[in-house]
C-alpha positions in Angstrom: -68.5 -109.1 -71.9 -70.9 -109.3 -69.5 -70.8 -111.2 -66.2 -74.0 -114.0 -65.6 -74.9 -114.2 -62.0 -75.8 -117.2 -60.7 -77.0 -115.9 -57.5 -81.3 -115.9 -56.3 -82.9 -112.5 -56.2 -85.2 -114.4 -53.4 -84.1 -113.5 -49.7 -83.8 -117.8 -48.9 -86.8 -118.6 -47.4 -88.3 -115.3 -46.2 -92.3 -114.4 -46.7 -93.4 -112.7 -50.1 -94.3 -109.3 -49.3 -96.7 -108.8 -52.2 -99.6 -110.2 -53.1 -99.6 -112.1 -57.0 -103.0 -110.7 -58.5 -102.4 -112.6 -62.2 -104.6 -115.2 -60.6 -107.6 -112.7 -59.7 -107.2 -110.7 -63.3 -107.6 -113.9 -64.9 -110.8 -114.8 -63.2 -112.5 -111.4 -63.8 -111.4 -111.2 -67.5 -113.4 -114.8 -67.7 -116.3 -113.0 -65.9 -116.1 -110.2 -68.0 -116.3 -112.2 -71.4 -119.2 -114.3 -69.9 -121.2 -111.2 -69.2 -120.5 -109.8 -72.7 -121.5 -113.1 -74.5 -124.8 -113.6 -72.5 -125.4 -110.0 -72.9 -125.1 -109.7 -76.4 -127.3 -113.3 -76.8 -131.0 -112.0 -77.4 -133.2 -111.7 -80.7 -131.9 -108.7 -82.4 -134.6 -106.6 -83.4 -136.7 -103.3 -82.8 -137.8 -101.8 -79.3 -141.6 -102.9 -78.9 -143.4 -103.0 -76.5 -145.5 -106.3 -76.1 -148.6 -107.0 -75.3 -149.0 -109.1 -72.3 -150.6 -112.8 -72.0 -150.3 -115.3 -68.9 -148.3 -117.9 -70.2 -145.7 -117.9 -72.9 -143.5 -120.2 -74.8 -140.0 -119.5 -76.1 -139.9 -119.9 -79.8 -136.7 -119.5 -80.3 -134.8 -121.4 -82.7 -131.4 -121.1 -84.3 -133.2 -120.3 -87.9 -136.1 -118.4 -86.2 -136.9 -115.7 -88.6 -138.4 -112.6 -86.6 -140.8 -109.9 -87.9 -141.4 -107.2 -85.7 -144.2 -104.4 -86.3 -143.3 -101.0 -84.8 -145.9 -98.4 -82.9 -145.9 -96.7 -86.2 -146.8 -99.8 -88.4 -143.7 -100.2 -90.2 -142.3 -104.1 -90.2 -139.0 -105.1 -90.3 -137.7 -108.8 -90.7 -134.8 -109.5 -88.7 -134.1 -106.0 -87.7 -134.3 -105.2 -90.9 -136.9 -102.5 -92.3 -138.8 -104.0 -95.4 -141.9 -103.7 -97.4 -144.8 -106.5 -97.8 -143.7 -107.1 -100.9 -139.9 -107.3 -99.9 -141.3 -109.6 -96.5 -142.6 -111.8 -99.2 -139.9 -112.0 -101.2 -137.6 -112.9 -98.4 -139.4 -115.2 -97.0 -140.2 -117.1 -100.0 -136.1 -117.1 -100.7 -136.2 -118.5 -97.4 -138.5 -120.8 -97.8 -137.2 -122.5 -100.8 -133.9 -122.9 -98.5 -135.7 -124.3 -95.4 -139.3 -125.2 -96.1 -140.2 -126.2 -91.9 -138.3 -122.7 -90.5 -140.3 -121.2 -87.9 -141.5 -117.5 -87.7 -142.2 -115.2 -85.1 -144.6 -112.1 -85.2 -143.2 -109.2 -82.6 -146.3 -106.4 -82.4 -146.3 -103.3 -80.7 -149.5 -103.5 -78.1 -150.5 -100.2 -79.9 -150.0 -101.2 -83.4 -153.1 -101.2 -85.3 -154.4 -105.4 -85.3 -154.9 -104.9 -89.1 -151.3 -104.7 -90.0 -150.9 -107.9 -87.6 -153.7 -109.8 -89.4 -151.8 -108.5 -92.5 -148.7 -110.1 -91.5 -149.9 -113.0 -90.2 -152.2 -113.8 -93.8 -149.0 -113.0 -95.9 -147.4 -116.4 -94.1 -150.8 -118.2 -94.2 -150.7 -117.7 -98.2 -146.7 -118.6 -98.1 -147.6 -122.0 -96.2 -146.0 -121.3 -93.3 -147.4 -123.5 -90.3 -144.9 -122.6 -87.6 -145.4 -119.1 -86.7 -145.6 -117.8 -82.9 -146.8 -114.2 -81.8 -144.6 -112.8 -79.1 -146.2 -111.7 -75.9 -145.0 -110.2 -72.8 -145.1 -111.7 -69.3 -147.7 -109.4 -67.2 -146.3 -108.1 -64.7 
C-alpha cells in the first residue's frame, strides 16, 4: 500500500523562483477572441470598389438586405450571385416577411450606371422605400 505524505513540497517561506504565466495566457486568449469577433463583424459580400462621396451614413441594420453589383455587372444579394428575376423573387419572399426591411445598393465605381438604375427601379416597383447606395469615404 502506498504511504501518503503529509509533508509541503514548498521550501517554508522562501521566494517562488518562477514566474505563474496562467494569468497572462488568459488575458491574450480574451484579446485574441475579441480580435477574431470584431474582425469577422462586417457586411459580407463582394470586393467593390466604391465610389466616393463626402459624407456617408451607416445603414446598417440587423435585417439589412445588401445587393452588391460587381465591375463585371453581375449582382449578388447577400453575397449571393442571383439573376433579376431571382433578386425579385427574393426580395418579394422577403418582403412578405418584413414589409419596412431596409436595402442597400453596393456598385462598383466602374459598373455601368444602367445596371444601378436597373436595380434600384426593380425595388421602386417592389415598394421598397428604405434603400441606401453605399459610398466610399474620399480619401
Amino acid at each position: 500500500m502506498a504511504s501518503v505524505s503529509t509533508q509541503d513540497d514548498d521550501d517554508g517561506g522562501a521566494p517562488v523562483d518562477g514566474i505563474n504565466i496562467t494569468p497572462l495566457v488568459d488575458v491574450l486568449m480574451v484579446v485574441l477572441v475579441m480580435f477574431i469577433l470584431t474582425a469577422t463583424a462586417q457586411i459580407a459580400g463582394i470586393q467593390v470598389n466604391l465610389p466616393k462621396a463626402s459624407s456617408s451614413v451607416s445603414l446598417s441594420q440587423p435585417k439589412t438586405k445588401a445587393i452588391s453589383i460587381n465591375q463585371a455587372g453581375q449582382v449578388f444579394l447577400d453575397a449571393y450571385p442571383v439573376t433579376m428575376p431571382e433578386l425579385e423573387e427574393r426580395l418579394r419572399t422577403e418582403k412578405a416577411l418584413n414589409p419596412n426591411f431596409p436595402v442597400i445598393v453596393r456598385g462598383d465605381s466602374v459598373v455601368q450606371y444602367s445596371k444601378v438604375i436597373d436595380v434600384l427601379d426593380l425595388l421602386r416597383r417592389l415598394d421598397l422605400s428604405q434603400v441606401g447606395l453605399v459610398t466610399g469615404k474620399p480619401t
